[in-house]
C-alpha positions as CSV (number, residue, x, y, z in Angstrom):
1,X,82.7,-25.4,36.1
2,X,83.2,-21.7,34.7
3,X,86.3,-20.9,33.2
4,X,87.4,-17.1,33.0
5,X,90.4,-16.9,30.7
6,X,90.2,-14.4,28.2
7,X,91.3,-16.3,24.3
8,X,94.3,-15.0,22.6
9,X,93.2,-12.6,20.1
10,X,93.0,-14.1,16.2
11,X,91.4,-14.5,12.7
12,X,88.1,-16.3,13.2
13,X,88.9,-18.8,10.3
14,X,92.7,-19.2,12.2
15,X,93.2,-21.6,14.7
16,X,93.8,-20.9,18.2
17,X,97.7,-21.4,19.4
18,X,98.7,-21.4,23.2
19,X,102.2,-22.1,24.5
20,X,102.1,-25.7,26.1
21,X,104.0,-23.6,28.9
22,X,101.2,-21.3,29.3
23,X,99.7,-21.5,32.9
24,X,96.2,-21.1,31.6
25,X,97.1,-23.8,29.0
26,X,94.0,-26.3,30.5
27,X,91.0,-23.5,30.8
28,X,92.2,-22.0,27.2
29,X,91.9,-25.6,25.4
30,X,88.8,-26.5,27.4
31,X,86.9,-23.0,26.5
32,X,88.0,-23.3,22.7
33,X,87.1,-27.2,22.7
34,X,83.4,-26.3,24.6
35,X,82.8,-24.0,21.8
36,X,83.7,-26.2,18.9
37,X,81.4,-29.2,20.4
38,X,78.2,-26.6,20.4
39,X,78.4,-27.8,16.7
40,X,77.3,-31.5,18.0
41,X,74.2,-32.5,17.4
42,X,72.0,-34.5,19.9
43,X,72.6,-38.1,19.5
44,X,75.5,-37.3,17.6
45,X,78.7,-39.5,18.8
46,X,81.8,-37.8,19.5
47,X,85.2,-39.7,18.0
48,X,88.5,-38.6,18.8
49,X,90.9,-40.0,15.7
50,X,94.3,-39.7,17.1
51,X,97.1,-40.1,14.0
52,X,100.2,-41.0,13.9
53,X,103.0,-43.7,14.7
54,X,105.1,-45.1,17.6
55,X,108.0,-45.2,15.3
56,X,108.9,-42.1,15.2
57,X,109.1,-39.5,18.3
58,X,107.7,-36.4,16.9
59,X,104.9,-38.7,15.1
60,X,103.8,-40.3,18.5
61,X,102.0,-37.0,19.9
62,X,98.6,-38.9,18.3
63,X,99.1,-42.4,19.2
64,X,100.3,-41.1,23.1
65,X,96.7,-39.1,23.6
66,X,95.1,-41.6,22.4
67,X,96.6,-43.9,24.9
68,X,96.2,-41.8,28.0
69,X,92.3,-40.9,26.5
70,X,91.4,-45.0,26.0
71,X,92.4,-45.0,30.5
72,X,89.0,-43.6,31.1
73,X,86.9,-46.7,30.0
74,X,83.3,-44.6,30.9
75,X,84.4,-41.6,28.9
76,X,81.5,-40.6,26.0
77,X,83.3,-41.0,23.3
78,X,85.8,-43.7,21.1
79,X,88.9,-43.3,20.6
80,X,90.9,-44.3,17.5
81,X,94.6,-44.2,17.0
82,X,96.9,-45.6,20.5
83,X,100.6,-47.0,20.7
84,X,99.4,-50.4,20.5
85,X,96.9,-49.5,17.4
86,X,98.0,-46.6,15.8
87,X,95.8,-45.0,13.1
88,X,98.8,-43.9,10.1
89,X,99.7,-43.2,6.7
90,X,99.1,-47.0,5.9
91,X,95.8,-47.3,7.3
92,X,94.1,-43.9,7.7
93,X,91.4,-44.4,5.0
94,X,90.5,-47.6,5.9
95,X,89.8,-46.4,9.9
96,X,88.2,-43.0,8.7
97,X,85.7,-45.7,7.3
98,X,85.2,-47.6,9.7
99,X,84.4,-44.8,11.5
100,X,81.3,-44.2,9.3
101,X,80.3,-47.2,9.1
102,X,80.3,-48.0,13.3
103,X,79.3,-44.5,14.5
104,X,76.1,-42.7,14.0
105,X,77.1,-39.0,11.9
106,X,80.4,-39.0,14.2
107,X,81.7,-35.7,15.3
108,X,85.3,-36.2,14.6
109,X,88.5,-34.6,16.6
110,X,91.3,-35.3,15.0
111,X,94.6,-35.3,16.9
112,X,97.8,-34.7,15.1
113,X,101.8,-33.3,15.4
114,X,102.7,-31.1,12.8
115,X,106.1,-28.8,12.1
116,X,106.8,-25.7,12.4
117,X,108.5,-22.1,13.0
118,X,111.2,-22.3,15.6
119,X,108.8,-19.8,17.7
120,X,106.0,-21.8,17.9
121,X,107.9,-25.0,19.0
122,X,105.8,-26.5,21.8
123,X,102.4,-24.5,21.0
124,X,99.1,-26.5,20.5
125,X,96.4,-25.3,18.3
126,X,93.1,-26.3,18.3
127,X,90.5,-25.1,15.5
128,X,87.0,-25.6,13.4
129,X,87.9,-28.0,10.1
130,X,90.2,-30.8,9.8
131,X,94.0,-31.5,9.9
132,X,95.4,-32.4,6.5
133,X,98.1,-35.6,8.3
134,X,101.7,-36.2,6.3
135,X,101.4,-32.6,4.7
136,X,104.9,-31.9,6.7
137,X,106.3,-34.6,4.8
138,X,104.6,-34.7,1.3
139,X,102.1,-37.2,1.2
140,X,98.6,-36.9,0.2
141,X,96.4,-38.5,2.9
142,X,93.1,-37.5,3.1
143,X,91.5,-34.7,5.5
144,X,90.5,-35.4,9.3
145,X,88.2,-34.1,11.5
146,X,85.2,-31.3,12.0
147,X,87.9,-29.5,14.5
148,X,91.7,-30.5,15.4
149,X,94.1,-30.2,17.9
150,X,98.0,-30.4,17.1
151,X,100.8,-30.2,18.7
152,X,103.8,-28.1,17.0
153,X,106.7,-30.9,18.0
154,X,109.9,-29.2,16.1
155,X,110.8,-27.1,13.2
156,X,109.8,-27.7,9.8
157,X,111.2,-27.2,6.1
158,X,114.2,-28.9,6.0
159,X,114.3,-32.9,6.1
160,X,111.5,-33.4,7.9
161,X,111.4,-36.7,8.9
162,X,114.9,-36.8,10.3
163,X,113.7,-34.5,12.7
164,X,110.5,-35.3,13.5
165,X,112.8,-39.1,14.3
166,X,115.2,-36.4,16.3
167,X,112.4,-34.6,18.3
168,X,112.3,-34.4,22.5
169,X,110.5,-37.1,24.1
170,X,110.1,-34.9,27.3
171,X,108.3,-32.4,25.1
172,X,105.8,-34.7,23.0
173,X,105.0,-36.5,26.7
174,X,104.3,-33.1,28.0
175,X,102.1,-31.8,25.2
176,X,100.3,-35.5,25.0
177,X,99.3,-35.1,28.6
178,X,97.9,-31.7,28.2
179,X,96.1,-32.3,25.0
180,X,94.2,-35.6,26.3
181,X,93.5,-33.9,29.9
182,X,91.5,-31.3,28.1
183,X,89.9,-33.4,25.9
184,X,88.6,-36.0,28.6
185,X,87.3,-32.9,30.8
186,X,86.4,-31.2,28.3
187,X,84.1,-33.9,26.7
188,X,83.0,-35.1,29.9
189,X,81.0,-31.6,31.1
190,X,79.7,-31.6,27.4
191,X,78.1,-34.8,28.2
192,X,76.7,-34.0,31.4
193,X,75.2,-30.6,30.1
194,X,73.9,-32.0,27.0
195,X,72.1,-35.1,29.0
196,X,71.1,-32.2,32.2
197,X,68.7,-30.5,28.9
């Protein structure tokens, strides 16, 4: 499958931010996310650490892809971090080592929501490096990820965890959807071109 969607321009150290709405929203992700796995190694497992919490509906942008990624039970890679098992403030560390200790040099994804300008409401970014989880609300967790994809869920800098309780369901459903389509395809014709060489 060829995509022909030309990238937003940007900083190369920036990540790349798309509208959810965007109607190239699927080939964008899936042409940023195919360049960010050229960094995987052979024999190098891909993990896909979705954070977040079901308690809270901005939050639960991780723990929904994670959900809709564990439906494809042949996909070629784990997931961490569902609604029935979410991966949190409480027990991030502890899965980021399990993660070292059960996969082989993992290539992480990490999935996360995060706050921010009214304008960018509803954009995903996805970029090289990891997300920095509970920097919207203050707390020091440590960094996930070789590359991320979050989803901007509302507006930040003023009691952010009221609204991140107070976000749209309809728009963290939406965004969820979109972010674990891409990553399932996405993954899935990196597999099959990796194993074709």
């Amino acid at each position: 499958m060829s995509f022909s969607f030309k990238l937003p321009s940007r900083k190369e150290s920036s990540p790349l931010k798309v509208s959810y709405t965007d109607p190239g929203i699927f080939g964008i992700l899936s042409v940023q996310l195919s360049e960010l796995l050229s960094a995987v190694q052979p024999g190098q497992e891909i993990v896909v650490v979705c954070v977040g919490t079901d308690r809270s509906t901005g939050d639960a942008l991780g723990p929904l892809v994670g959900t809709q990624l564990n439906k494809y039970s042949t996909a070629p890679f784990t997931v961490y971090g569902t609604l029935e098992d979410p991966v949190h403030a409480m027990n991030l560390s502890e899965t980021l080592d399990s993660v070292q200790e059960k996969h082989r040099n993992p290539f992480i994804i990490a999935v996360d929501a995060c706050l921010g300008q009214l304008t960018s409401v509803g954009s995903i970014q996805i970029g090289s490096g990891p997300v920095k989880p509970g920097a919207g609300v203050n707390k020091d967790l440590p960094p996930v990820g070789d590359c991320h994809i979050t989803g901007i869920v509302n507006v930040g800098g003023f009691m952010e965890y009221f609204v991140l309780q107070n976000t749209r369901l309809s728009l963290v459903m939406k965004m969820s959807e979109i972010i674990s389509r891409s990553i399932q395809a996405t993954i899935s014709l990196h597999h099959r071109q990796a194993n074709r060489g």
